[in-house]
Phi, psi and omega in degrees: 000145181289162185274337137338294186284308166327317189275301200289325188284332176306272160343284198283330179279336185274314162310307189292301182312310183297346197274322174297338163342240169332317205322320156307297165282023180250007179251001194265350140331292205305310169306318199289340140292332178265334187249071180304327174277336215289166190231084182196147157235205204278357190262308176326303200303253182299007144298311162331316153284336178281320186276358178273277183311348179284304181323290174338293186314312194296312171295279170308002167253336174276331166254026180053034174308299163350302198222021135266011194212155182283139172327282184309308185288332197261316153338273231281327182286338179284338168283332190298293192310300134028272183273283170324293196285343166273326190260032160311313212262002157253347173217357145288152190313121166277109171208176197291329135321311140320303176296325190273334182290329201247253157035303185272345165254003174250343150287020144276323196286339157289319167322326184249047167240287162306285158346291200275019271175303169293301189291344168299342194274330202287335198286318190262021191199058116041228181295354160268051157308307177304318172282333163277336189295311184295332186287312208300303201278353154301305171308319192292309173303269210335274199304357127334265184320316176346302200289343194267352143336282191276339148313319167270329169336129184277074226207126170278081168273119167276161188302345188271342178282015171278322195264336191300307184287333175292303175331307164303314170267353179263035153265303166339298172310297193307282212312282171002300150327286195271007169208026192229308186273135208273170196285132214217351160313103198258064189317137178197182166218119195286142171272359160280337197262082178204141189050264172263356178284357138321325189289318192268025140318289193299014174254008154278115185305298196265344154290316152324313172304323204270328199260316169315313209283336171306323193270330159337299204281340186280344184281357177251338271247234164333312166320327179273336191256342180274332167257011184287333169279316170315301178300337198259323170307325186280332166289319153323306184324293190293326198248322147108357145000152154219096204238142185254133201280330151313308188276309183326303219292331189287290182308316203269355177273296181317307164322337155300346150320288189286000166286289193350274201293315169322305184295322186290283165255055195270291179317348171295338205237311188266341181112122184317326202269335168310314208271330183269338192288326194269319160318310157044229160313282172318307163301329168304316195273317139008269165324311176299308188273013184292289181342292189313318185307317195317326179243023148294162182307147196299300172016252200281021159299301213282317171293345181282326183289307167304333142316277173347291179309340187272315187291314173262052118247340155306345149252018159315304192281357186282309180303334172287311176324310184288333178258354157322314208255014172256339199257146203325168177273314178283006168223057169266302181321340206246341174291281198314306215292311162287287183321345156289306173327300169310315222266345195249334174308331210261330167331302199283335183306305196299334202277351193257327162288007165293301213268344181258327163289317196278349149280332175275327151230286153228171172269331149297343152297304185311321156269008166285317191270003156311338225275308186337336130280346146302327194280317177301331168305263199359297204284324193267349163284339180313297159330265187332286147012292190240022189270318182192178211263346173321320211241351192291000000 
């Protein structure tokens, strides 16, 4: 099979995986009606899946899963499993343990999806790497999105055919993987990859670099998208708007789909680390300018949001590209794999410091001060940038 169809069954596999990501929070009006007593909100929701992919992450990378097991099949047990562990909450007894244990085991299960997903790309799109990458996490946002889709439609989706259909479809990605793409992988167990020595990536100058500005970028990441329904409400409020926050919430995660894919062969001709540093950028300013955006015109409220949704997401994949191509070839699945891990621990820090500003003071302090991780990328990517025409 060709590096074409591969990419495209990848894409689509990526999508499909992705769609359990949100699938909770795009349900919690409902849960919250069906569980009136429950005690849980939108941070509880996604700290749950962040701290479930952190576990994951940590685990496969500590135990070389990436690059001791063939690639495709640990995609597909992991959708499988996945797929189980999303629709727990249809079929186990629904209460609040249950919504956090199935949340929290189905972002592990995301671990072996997203990563390992990246070294199928890498294995198979060499030097356009930077440009598949960009196509695999357009598919990965869509499908983020997704669920906030079918939520907003004007369609009697009950919350559970939400979870049923995300579900159904990362079982889909997986088969797709683990038995249509042929396998390119060379399972083995790296004689490098032991105790700390992993750790000693990060004494590579551009591999630091390259993994600070990704964590720079994770601190706004997820923080924007788990509270982007909260930001499109709160402006209905302020303004007497009527916007429907579902389907917005949908279009504007999803629009980083065009950051990606844009961004991605944008990187052919300038180069990954150019293309992430100005996506950025361009989000830091975003965050800075939020107060003002709050009493502007819906227009032009809803294109600001969608910049932003295209920018703070369009360099996932050029960080991911930087950090493939810094980290040894022999632990790279297992290199990425801990910097994602670092990268989604700092997720739940930004989502509860986020949620103690905006109760505590306002919600334009709050996304203001989301910048604070963009500006740390910024600096630390800066190097990398100019360093040479590989990362230029």
């Amino acid at each position: 099979m060709s590096k074409t169809p591969v990419l495209s069954l990848l894409i689509f596999s990526a999508f499909c995986g992705s769609s359990l990501w949100f699938s909770g929070n795009a349900i919690l009006k409902d849960l919250l009606i069906a569980m009136p007593n429950a005690d849980f909100d939108v941070s509880d929701i996604t700290s749950a899946v962040q701290l479930g992919f952190i576990i994951g992450t940590l685990f496969f990378s500590a135990f070389n899963i990436a690059d001791r097991f063939p690639a495709g099949r640990v995609f597909l047990l992991s959708s499988l499993l996945g797929s189980f562990f999303n629709c727990l909450i249809v079929i186990a007894p629904l209460d609040t343990s249950t919504l956090i244990i199935s949340r929290c085991l189905t972002g592990f299960f995301l671990a072996g999806i997203y990563p390992v997903g990246i070294k199928i790309a890498a294995l198979w799109c060499g030097k356009d790497l930077g440009s598949a990458l960009g196509h695999f996490l357009a598919a990965l946002v869509i499908g983020t999105a997704f669920p906030h889709l079918l939520n907003g439609l004007d369609v009697a989706f009950d919350w559970q055919t939400i979870i049923i259909t995300s579900s159904a479809l990362a079982l889909i990605g997986g088969l797709l993987v683990g038995f249509v793409i042929p396998e390119k992988s060379n399972a083995q167990r790296t004689p490098h990859h032991e105790g700390r020595g992993l750790f000693n990536i990060f004494k590579s100058k551009d591999f630091k670099a390259s993994s600070s500005g990704y964590f720079g970028h994770m601190w706004e990441l997820y923080t924007f998208w788990a509270f982007l329904p909260i930001i499109l409400s709160a402006y209905n409020n302020q303004t007497g708007a009527d916007l429907n926050v579902a389907l917005w919430s949908f279009a504007i995660i999803a629009s980083g789909s065009i950051g990606c894919s844009a961004g991605g062969l944008l990187s052919l001709k300038r180069g990954s680390a150019p293309v992430a540093f100005y996506q950025l950028a361009t989000s830091c300013i975003c965050c800075l300018v939020f107060p003002l955006m709050l009493s502007a015109p819906t227009e032009f409220f809803l294109l600001y949001l969608c910049i932003w949704g295209i920018t703070v997401a369009g360099d996932s994949p050029q960080f991911s590209t930087l950090n493939a191509r810094t980290a040894p070839p022999e632990i790279v699945g297992s290199a990425v794999t801990l910097v994602i891990c670092i990268g989604f621990s700092l997720t739940i820090v930004s989502l509860h410091v986020f949620e103690f500003l905006m109760t505590s003071f306002s919600l334009a302090i709050a996304v203001s001060l989301m910048a604070i991780g963009p500006l740390y990328g910024i600096y630390a990517l800066h190097p990398l940038k100019v360093k040479n025409p590989l990362f230029k």
